[in-house]
ChimeraX commands (.cxc) that place a marker at each C-alpha (Angstrom):
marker #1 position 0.00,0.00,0.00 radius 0.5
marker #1 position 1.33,3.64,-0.68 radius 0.5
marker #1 position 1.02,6.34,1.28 radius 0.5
marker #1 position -0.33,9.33,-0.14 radius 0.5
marker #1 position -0.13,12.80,1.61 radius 0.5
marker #1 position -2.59,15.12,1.13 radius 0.5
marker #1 position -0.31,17.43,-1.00 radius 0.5
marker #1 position 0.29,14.86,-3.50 radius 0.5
marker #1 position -1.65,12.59,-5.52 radius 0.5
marker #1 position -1.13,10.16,-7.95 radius 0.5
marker #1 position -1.82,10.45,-11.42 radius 0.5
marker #1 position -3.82,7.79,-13.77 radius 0.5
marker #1 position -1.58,5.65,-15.71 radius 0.5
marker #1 position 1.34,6.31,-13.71 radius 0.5
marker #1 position 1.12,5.11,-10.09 radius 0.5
marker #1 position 4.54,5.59,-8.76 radius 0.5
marker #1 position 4.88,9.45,-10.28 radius 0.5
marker #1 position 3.75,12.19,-7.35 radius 0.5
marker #1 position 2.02,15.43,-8.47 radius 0.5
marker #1 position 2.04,17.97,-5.96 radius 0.5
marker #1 position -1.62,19.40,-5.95 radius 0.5
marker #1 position -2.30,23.05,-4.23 radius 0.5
marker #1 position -5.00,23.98,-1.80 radius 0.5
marker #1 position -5.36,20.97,-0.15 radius 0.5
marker #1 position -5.59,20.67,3.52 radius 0.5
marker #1 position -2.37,19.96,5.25 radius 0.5
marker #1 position -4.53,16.16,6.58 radius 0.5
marker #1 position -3.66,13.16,5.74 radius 0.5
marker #1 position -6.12,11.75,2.98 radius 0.5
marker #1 position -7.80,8.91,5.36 radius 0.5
marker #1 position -8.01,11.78,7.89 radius 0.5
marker #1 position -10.34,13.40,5.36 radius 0.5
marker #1 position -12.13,10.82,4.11 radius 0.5
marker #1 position -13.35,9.14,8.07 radius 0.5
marker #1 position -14.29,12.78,8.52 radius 0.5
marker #1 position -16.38,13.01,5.64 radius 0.5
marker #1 position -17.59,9.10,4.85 radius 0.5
marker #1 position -16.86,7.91,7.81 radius 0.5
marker #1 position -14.77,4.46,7.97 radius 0.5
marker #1 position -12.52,3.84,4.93 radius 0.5
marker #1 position -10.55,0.64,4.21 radius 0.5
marker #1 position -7.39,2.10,3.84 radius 0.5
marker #1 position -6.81,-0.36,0.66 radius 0.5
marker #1 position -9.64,1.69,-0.99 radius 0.5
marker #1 position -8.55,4.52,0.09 radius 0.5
marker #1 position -5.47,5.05,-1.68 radius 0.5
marker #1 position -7.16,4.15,-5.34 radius 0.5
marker #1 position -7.72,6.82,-7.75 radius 0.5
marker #1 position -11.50,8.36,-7.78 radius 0.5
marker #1 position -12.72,7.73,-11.47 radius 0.5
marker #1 position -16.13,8.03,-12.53 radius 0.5
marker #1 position -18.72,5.53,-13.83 radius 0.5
marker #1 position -20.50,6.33,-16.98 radius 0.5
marker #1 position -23.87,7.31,-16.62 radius 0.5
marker #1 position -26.82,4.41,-16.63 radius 0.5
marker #1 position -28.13,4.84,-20.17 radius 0.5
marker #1 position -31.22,6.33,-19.80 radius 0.5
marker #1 position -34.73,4.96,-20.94 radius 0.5
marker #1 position -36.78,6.31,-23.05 radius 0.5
marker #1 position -39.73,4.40,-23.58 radius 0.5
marker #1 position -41.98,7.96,-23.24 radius 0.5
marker #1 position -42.58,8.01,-27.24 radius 0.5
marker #1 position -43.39,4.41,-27.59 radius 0.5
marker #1 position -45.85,4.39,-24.91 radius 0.5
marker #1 position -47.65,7.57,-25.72 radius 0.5
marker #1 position -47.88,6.59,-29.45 radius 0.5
marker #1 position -49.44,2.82,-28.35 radius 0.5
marker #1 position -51.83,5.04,-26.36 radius 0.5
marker #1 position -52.38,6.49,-29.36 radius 0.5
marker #1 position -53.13,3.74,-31.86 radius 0.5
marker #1 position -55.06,2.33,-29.05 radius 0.5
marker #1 position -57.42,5.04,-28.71 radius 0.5
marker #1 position -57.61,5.64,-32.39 radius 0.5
marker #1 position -58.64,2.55,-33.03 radius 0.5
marker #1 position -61.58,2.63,-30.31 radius 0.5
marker #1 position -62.80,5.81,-31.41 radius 0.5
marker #1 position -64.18,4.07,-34.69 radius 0.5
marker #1 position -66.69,2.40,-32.64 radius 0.5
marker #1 position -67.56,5.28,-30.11 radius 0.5
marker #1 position -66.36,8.44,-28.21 radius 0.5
marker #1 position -64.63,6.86,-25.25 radius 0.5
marker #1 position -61.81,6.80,-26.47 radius 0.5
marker #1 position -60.97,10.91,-26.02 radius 0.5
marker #1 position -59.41,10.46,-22.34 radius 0.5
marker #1 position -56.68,8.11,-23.52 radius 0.5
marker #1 position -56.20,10.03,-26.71 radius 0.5
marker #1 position -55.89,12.99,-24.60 radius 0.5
marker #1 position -53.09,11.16,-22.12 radius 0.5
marker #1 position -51.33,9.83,-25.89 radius 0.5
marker #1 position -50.73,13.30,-26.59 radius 0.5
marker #1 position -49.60,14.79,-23.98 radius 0.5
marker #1 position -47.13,12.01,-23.29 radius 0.5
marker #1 position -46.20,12.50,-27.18 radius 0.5
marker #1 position -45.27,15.95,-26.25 radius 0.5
marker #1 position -43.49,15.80,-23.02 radius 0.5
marker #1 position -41.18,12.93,-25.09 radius 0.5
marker #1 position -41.03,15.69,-27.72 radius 0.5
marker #1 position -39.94,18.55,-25.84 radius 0.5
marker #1 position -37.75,16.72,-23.13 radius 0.5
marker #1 position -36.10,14.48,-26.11 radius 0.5
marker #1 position -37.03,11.23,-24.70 radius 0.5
marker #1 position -36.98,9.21,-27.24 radius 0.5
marker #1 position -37.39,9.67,-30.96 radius 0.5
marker #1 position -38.89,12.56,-32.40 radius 0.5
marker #1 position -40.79,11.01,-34.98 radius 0.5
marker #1 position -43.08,8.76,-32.70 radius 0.5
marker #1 position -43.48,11.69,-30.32 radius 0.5
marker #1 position -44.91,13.50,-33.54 radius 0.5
marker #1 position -46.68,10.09,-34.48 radius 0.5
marker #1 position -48.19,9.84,-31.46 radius 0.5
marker #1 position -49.22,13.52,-31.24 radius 0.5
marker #1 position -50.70,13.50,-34.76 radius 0.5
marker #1 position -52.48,9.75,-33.76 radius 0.5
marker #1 position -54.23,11.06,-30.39 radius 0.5
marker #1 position -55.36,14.37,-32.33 radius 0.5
marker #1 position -57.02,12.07,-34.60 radius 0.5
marker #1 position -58.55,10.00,-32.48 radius 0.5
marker #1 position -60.19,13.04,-30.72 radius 0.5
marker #1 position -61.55,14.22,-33.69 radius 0.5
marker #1 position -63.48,11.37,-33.65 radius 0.5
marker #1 position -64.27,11.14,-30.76 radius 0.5
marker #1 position -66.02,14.46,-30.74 radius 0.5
marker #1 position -67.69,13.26,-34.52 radius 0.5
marker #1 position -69.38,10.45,-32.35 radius 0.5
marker #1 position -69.96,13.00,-29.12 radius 0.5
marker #1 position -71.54,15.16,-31.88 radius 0.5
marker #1 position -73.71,12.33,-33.86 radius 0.5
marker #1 position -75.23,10.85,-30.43 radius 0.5
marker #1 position -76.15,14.61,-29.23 radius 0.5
marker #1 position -78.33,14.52,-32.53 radius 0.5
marker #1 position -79.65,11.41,-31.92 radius 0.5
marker #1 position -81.44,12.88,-28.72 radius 0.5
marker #1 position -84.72,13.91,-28.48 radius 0.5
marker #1 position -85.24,17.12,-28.12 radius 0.5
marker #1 position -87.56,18.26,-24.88 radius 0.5
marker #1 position -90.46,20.75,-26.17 radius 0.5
marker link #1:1,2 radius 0.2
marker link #1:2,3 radius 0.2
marker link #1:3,4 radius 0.2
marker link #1:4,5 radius 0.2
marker link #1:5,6 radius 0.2
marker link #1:6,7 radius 0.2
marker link #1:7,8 radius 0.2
marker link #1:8,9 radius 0.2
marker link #1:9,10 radius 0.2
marker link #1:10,11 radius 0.2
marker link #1:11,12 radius 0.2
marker link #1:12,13 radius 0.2
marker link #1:13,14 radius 0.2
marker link #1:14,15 radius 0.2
marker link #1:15,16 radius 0.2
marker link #1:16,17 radius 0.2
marker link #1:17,18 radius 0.2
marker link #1:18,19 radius 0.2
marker link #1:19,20 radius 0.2
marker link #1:20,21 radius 0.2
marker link #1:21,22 radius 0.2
marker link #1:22,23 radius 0.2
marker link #1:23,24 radius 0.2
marker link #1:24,25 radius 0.2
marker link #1:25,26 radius 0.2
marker link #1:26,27 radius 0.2
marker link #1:27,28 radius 0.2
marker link #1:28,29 radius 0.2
marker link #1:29,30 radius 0.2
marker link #1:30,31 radius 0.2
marker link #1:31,32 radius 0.2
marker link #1:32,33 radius 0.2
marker link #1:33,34 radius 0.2
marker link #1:34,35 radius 0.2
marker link #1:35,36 radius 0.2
marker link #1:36,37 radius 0.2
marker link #1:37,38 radius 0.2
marker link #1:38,39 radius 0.2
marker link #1:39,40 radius 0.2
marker link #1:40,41 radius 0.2
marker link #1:41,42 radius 0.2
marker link #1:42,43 radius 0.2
marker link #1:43,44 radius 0.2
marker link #1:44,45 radius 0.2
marker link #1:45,46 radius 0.2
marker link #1:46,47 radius 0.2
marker link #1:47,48 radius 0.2
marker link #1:48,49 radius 0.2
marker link #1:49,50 radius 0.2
marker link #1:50,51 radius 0.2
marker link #1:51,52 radius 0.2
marker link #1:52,53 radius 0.2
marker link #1:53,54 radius 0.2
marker link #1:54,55 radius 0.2
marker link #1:55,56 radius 0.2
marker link #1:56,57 radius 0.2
marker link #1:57,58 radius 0.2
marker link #1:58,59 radius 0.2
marker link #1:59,60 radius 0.2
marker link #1:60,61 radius 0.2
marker link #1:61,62 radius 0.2
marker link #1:62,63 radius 0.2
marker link #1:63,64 radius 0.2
marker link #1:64,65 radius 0.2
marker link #1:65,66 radius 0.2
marker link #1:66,67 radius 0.2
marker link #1:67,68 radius 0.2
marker link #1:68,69 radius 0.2
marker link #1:69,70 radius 0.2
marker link #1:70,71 radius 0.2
marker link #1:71,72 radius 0.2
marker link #1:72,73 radius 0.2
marker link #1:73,74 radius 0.2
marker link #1:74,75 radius 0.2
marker link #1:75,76 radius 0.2
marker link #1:76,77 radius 0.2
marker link #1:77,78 radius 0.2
marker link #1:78,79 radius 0.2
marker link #1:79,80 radius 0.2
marker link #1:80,81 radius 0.2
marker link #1:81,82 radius 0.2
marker link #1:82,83 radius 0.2
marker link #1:83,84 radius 0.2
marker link #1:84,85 radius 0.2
marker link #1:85,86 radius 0.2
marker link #1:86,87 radius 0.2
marker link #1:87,88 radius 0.2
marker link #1:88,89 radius 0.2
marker link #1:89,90 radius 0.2
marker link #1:90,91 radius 0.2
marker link #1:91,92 radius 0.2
marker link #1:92,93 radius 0.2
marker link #1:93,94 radius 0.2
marker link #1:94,95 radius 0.2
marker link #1:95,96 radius 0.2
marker link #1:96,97 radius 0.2
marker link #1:97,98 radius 0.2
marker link #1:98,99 radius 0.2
marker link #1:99,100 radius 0.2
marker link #1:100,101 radius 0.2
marker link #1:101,102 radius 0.2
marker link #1:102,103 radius 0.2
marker link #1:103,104 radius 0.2
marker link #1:104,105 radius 0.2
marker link #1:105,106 radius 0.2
marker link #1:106,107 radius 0.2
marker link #1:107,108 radius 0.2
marker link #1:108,109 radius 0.2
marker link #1:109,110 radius 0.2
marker link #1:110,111 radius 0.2
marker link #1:111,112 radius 0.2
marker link #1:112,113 radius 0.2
marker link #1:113,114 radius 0.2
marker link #1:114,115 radius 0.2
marker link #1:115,116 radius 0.2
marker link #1:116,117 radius 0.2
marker link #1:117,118 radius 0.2
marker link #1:118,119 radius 0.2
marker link #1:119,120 radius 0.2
marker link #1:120,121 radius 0.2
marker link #1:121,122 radius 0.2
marker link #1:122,123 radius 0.2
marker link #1:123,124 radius 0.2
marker link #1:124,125 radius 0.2
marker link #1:125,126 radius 0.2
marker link #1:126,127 radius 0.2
marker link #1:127,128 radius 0.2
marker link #1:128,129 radius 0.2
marker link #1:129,130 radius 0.2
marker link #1:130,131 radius 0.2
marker link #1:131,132 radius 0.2
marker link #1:132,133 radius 0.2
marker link #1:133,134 radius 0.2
marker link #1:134,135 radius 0.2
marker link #1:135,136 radius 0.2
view
């Protein structure tokens, strides 16, 4: 195990070359790091920091907002119940579309889907309002 004062540190790719590095505390690393974590095992202690990549991100927003949508368009051929989901399809489609969560196309797919199947939704709203009597 090498020690490794505060003012130096060890650079990647070389382990036995010192850099000095400037204002750091005159401490011993370890002292540091129990101050601040808490208990360290001193073999982790002396190995370089590096960071892990970021966890790839999913984005699954555009698929599920245009299935929403194909869903709902496909119910509102048979009746108006469908304007709710179509509703939720779009505005998932555009959250995915303005945060970039996914690809732009099915965020514009599923945008352009749910607006359709609103449309007829409010055909079918419109056509059973006629179909009502009207009270004298």
């Amino acid at each position: 195990m090498t020690r490794i004062d505060a003012h130096e540190r060890i650079p990647d790719g070389s382990p036995d070359e010192r850099v000095p590095v400037r204002d750091v505390p005159a401490e011993p690393i370890e002292a540091i790091a129990s101050e601040t974590f808490g208990s360290i095992h001193p073999d982790i202690a002396t190995q370089s920091i590096t960071r892990r990549g970021l966890r790839p991100r999913h984005k699954h927003l555009a698929t599920v907002s245009l299935v929403l949508a194909v869903l709902s368009l496909v119910v509102s051929w048979f009746g108006p119940w469908a304007a709710p989901i179509a509703l939720v399809a779009v505005v998932l489609g555009t959250v995915a579309l303005f945060r970039r969560w996914g690809r732009v196309s099915l965020s514009w797919g599923a945008i352009g889907a749910g607006v359709v199947a609103i449309l007829f939704s409010a055909y079918w709203v419109s056509w059973i309002l006629a179909q009502l009597p009207v009270a004298p």
